[in-house]
C-alpha beads as a LAMMPS data file, in Angstrom:
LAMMPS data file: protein, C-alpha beads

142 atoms
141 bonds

1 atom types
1 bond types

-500.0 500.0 xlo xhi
-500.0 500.0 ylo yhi
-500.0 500.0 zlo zhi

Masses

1 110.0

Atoms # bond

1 1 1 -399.186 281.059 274.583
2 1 1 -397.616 283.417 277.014
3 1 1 -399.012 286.565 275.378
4 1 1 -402.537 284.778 274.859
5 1 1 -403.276 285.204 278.554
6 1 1 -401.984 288.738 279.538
7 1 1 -404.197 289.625 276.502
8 1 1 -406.635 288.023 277.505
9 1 1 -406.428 289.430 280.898
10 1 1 -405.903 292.474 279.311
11 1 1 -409.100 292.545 277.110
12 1 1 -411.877 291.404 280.362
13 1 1 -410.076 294.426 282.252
14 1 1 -410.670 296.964 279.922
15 1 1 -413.569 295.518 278.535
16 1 1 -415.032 295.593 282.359
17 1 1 -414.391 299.759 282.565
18 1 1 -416.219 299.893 279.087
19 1 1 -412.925 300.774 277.227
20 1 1 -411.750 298.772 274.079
21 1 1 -408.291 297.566 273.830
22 1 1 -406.959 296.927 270.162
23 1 1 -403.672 294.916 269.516
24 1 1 -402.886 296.706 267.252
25 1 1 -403.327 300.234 268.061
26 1 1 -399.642 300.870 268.520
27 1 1 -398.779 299.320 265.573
28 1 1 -400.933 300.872 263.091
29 1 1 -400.862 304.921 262.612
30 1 1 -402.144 307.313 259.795
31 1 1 -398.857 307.200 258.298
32 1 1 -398.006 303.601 258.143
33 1 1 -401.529 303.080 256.057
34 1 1 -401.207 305.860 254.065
35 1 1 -398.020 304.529 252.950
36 1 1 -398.969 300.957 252.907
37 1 1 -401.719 301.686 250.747
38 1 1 -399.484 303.905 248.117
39 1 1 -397.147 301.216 247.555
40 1 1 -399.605 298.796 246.500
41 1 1 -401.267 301.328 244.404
42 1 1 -398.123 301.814 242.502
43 1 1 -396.996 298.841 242.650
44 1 1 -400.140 297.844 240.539
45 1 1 -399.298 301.197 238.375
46 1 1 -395.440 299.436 238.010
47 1 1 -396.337 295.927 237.054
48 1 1 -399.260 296.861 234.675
49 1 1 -397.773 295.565 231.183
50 1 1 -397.111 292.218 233.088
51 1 1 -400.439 292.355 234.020
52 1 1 -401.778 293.235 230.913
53 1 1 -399.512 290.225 229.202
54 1 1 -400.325 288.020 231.855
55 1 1 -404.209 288.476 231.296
56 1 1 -403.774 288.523 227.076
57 1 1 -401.795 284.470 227.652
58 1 1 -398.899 286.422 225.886
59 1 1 -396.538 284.130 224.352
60 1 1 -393.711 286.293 225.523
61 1 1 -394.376 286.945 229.255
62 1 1 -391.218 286.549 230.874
63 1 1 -389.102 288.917 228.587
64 1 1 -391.788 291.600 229.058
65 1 1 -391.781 290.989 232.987
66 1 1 -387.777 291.264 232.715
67 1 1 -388.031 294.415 230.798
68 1 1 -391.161 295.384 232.987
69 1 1 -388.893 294.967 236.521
70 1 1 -385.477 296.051 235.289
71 1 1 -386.050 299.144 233.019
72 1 1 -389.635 300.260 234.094
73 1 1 -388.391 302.862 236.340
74 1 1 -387.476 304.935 233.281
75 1 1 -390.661 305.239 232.022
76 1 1 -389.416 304.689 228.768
77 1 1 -388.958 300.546 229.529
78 1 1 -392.220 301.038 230.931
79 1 1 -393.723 302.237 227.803
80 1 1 -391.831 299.842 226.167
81 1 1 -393.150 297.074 228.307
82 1 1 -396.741 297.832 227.971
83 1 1 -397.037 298.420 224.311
84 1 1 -395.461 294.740 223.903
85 1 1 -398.033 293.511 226.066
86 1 1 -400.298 294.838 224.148
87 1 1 -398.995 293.127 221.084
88 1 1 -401.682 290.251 219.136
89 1 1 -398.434 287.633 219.650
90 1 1 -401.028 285.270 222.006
91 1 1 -401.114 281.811 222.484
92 1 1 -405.080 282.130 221.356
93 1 1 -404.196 283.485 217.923
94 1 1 -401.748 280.475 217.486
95 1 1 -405.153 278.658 218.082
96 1 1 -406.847 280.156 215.563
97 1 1 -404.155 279.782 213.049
98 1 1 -403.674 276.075 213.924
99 1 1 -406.986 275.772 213.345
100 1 1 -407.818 277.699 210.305
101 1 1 -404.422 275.988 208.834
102 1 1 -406.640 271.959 209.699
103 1 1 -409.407 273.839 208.102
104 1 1 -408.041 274.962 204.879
105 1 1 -406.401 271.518 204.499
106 1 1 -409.304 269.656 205.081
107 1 1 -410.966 271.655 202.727
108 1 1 -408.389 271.262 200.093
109 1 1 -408.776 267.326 200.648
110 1 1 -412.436 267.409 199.699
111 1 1 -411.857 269.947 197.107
112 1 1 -409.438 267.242 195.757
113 1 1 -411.516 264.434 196.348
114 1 1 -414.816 266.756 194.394
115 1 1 -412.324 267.126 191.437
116 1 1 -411.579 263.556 191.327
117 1 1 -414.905 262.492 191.726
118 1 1 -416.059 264.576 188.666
119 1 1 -413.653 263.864 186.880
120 1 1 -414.397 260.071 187.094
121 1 1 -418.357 261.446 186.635
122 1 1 -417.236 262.820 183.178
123 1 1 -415.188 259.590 182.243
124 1 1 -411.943 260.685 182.346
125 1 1 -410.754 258.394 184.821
126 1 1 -412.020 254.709 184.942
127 1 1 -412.986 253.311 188.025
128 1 1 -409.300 251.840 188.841
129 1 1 -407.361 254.942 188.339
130 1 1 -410.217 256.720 190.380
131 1 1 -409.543 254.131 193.023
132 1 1 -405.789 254.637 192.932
133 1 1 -405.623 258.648 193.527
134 1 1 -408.724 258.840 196.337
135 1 1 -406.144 256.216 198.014
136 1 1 -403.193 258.366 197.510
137 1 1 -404.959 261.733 198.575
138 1 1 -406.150 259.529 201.389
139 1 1 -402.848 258.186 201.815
140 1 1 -401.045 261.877 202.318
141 1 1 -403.320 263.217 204.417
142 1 1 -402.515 260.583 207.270

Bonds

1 1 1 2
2 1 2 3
3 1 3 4
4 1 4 5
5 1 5 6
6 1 6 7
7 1 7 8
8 1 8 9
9 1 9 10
10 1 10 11
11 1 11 12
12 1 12 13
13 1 13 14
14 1 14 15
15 1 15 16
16 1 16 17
17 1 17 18
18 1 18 19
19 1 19 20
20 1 20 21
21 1 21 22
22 1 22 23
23 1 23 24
24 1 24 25
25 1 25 26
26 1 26 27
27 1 27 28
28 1 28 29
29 1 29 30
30 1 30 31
31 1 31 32
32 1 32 33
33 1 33 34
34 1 34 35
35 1 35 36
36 1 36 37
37 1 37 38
38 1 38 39
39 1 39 40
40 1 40 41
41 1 41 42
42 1 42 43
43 1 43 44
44 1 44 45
45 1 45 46
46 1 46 47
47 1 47 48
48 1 48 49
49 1 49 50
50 1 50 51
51 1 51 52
52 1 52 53
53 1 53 54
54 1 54 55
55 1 55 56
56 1 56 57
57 1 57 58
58 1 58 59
59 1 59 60
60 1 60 61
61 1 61 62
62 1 62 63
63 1 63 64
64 1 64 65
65 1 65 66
66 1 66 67
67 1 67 68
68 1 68 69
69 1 69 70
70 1 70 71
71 1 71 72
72 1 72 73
73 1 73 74
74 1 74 75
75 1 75 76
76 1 76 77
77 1 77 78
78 1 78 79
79 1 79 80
80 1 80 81
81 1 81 82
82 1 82 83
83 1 83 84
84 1 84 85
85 1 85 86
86 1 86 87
87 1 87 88
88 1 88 89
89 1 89 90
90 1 90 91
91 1 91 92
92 1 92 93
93 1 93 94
94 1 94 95
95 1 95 96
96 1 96 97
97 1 97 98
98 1 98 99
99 1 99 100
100 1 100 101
101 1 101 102
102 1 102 103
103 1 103 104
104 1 104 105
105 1 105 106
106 1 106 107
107 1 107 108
108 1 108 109
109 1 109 110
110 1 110 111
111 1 111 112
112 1 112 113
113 1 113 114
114 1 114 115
115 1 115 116
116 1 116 117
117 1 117 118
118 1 118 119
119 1 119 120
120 1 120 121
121 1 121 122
122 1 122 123
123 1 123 124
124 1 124 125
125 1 125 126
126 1 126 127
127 1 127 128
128 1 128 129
129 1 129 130
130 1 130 131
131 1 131 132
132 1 132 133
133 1 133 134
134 1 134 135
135 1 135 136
136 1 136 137
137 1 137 138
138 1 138 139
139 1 139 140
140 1 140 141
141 1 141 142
């Protein structure tokens, strides 16, 4: 609150000769952006493979931000880094193969149950014993 009316005061006075008055001239030269502006740049450059793993739901994402921060600077961790970002260990191929796994199981089940049935079709099983193994498929499958 102190500053807020000198600057105030400050900005109707200068603004009344028809000359701007920026708080933060002083602070801000050609220099400090330049440099301000670099380090994010490579900062972005730097943390890339985290990015990268980060983006891809890598399952390993805190061992490749570890290796990422502590040995990028040789280039060689870097390289390192990024290449195991860009590896297919993701959480959405564990998807897939969870799902493709329920898949092929339910279709074993109703290949199972198919063989069964036409096997009971061609009177090979009576209608008890036909009974008895649809329960026990049934039964595994929970």
């Amino acid at each position: 609150m102190k500053k807020l009316i000198p600057t105030t005061a400050l900005l109707a006075y200068s603004s009344s000769w028809g000359q701007e008055y920026s708080l933060f001239a002083e602070y801000i030269n050609p220099f400090s952006a330049l440099f301000g502006g670099s380090f994010i740049i490579l900062s972005l450059i730097y943390f890339f493979p985290t990015m990268i793993c980060v983006l891809r739901r890598h399952n390993n994402k805190i061992p490749i931000f570890i290796v990422n921060i502590l040995l990028g600077w040789t280039f060689i961790g870097w390289v390192v880094a990024l290449v195991w970002s860009f590896t297919s260990n993701t959480e959405n191929q564990k998807v897939t193969q969870q799902k493709n796994t329920v898949n092929h199981n339910d279709d074993s089940l109703i290949n199972q149950l198919e063989r069964l049935k036409k096997l009971h079709d061609e009177h090979v099983l009576n209608a008890d014993e036909f009974e008895e193994q649809k329960h026990n498929l049934l039964k595994e499958r929970r």
